[in-house]
C-alpha positions in Angstrom: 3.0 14.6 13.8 2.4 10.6 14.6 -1.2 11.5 14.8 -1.2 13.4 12.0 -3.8 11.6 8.8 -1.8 10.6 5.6 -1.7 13.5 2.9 -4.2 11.9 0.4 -2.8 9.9 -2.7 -3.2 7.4 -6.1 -4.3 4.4 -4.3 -5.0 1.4 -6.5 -8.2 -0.8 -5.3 -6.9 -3.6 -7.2 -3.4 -3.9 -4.8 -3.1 -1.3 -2.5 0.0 0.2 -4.2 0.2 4.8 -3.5 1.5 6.7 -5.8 2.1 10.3 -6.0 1.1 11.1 -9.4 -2.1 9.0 -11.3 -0.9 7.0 -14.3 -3.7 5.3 -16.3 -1.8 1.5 -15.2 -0.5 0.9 -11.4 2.9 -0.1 -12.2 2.7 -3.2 -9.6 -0.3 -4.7 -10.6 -0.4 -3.6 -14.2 -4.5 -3.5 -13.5 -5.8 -0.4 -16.1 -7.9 2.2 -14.7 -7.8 1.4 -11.0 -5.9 4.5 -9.0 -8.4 6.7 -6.6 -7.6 10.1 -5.2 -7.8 8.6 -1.3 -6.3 8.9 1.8 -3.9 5.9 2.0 -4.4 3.6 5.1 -1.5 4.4 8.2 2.1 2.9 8.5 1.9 0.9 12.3 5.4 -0.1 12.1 8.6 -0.6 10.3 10.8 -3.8 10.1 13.8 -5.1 9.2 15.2 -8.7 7.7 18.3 -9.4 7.9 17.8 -11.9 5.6 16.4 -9.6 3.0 19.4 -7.8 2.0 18.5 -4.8 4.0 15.2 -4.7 2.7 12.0 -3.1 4.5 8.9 -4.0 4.8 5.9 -2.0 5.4 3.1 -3.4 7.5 -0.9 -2.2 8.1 -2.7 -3.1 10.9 -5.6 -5.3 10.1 -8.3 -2.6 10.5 -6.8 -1.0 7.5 -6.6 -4.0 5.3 -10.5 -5.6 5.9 -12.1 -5.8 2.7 -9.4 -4.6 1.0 -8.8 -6.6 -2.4 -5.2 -8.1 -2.4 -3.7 -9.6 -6.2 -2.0 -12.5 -5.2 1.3 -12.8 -4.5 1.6 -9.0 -4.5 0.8 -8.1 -0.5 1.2 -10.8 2.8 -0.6 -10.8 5.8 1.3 -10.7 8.4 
């Protein structure tokens, strides 16, 4: 199931943010018209900051986020 592809989803070229259902604004970047019916890029890894309040973060792998478009302040490289 690891190996398994992603079910496909909203994706927003503008930030990257998936959603289930397609809304006509992506509700993190507020960018109108921007959620594709796509297969969203994989989850490599999962971690935690203590210094977050618990928080987690999800992470790509780089492959996944080349020429992807990031708003600012939105997404961090790792």
């Amino acid at each position: 199931a690891s190996l398994a592809a992603p079910d496909s989803a909203w994706v927003c070229n503008n930030c990257g943010n998936t959603v289930a259902d397609w809304e006509p604004v992506c509700e993190r970047c507020k960018k109108f018209d921007c959620l594709e019916w796509q297969t969203p890029p994989r989850v490599t890894r999962m971690e935690f900051h203590e210094d977050s309040g618990g928080v987690t973060e999800t992470l790509q792998s780089p492959s996944d986020t080349i020429g992807v478009h990031k708003s600012s302040g939105d997404v961090h490289d790792a």
